[in-house]
C-alpha positions in Angstrom: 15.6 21.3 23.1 16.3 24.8 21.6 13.8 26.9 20.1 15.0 25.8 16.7 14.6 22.4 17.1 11.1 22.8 18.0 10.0 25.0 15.6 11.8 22.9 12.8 9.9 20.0 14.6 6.7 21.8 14.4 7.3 22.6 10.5 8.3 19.1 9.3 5.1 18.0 11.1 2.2 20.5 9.6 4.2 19.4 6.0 3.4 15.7 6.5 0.1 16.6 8.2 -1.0 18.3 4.7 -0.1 15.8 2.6 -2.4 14.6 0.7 -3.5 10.9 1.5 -1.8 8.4 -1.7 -3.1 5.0 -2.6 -0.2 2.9 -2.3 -1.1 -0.5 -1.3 -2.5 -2.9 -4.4 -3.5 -6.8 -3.5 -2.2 -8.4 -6.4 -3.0 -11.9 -7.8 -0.2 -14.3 -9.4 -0.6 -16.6 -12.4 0.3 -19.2 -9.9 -2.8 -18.5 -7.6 -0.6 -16.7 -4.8 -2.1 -13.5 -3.8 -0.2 -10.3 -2.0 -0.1 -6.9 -1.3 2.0 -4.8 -3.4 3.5 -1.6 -1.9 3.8 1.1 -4.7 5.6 3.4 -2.6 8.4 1.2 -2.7 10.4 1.9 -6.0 11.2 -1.4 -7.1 9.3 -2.0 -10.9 6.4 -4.3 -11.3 6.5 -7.3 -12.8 5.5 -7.7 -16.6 1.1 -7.3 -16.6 1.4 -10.5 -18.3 2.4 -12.8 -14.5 -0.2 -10.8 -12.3 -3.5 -9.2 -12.1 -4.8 -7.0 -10.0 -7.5 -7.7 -7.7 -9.6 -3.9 -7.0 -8.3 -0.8 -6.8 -5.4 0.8 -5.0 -5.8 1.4 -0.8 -4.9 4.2 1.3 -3.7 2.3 4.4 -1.9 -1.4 4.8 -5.2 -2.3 6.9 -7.8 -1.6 4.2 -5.3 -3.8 1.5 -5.0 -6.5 4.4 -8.6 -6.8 4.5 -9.4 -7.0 0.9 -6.7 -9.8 1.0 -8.6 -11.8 3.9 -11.8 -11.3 2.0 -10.2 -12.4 -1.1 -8.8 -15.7 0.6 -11.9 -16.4 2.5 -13.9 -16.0 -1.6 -11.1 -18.7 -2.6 -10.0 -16.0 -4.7 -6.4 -16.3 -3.7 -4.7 -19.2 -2.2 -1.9 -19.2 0.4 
């Protein structure tokens, strides 16, 4: 590697490093009992409010969303 390449390496890393942490993950309940979790960083639009609700507030990490989808399952909460 040159010199370049790893001080371009080195910046690109300290910028995502600093980045703030973003709730993106939302477990989401449909009218028709089916729960999920809903990425927000992907940009694809929700669904009307009106077929969905929204079951707690927004996670920082897939894992923490996976859990509160377990939990939700094993409350009956959400069904497969």
């Amino acid at each position: 590697m040159t010199r370049l390449t790893l001080a371009l390496t080195a910046v690109a890393l300290f910028a995502v490093s600093s980045m703030p942490a973003k709730a993106d993950w939302s477990v989401i309940r449909w009218n028709t009992g089916y729960c999920q979790i809903w990425d927000h960083a992907v940009p694809t639009p929700l669904p009307p409010l009106n077929e969905f609700t929204a079951l707690g507030p927004r996670f920082v990490t897939f894992g923490e969303a996976f859990g509160a989808l377990d939990r939700a399952i094993q409350t009956r909460a959400c069904g497969w």
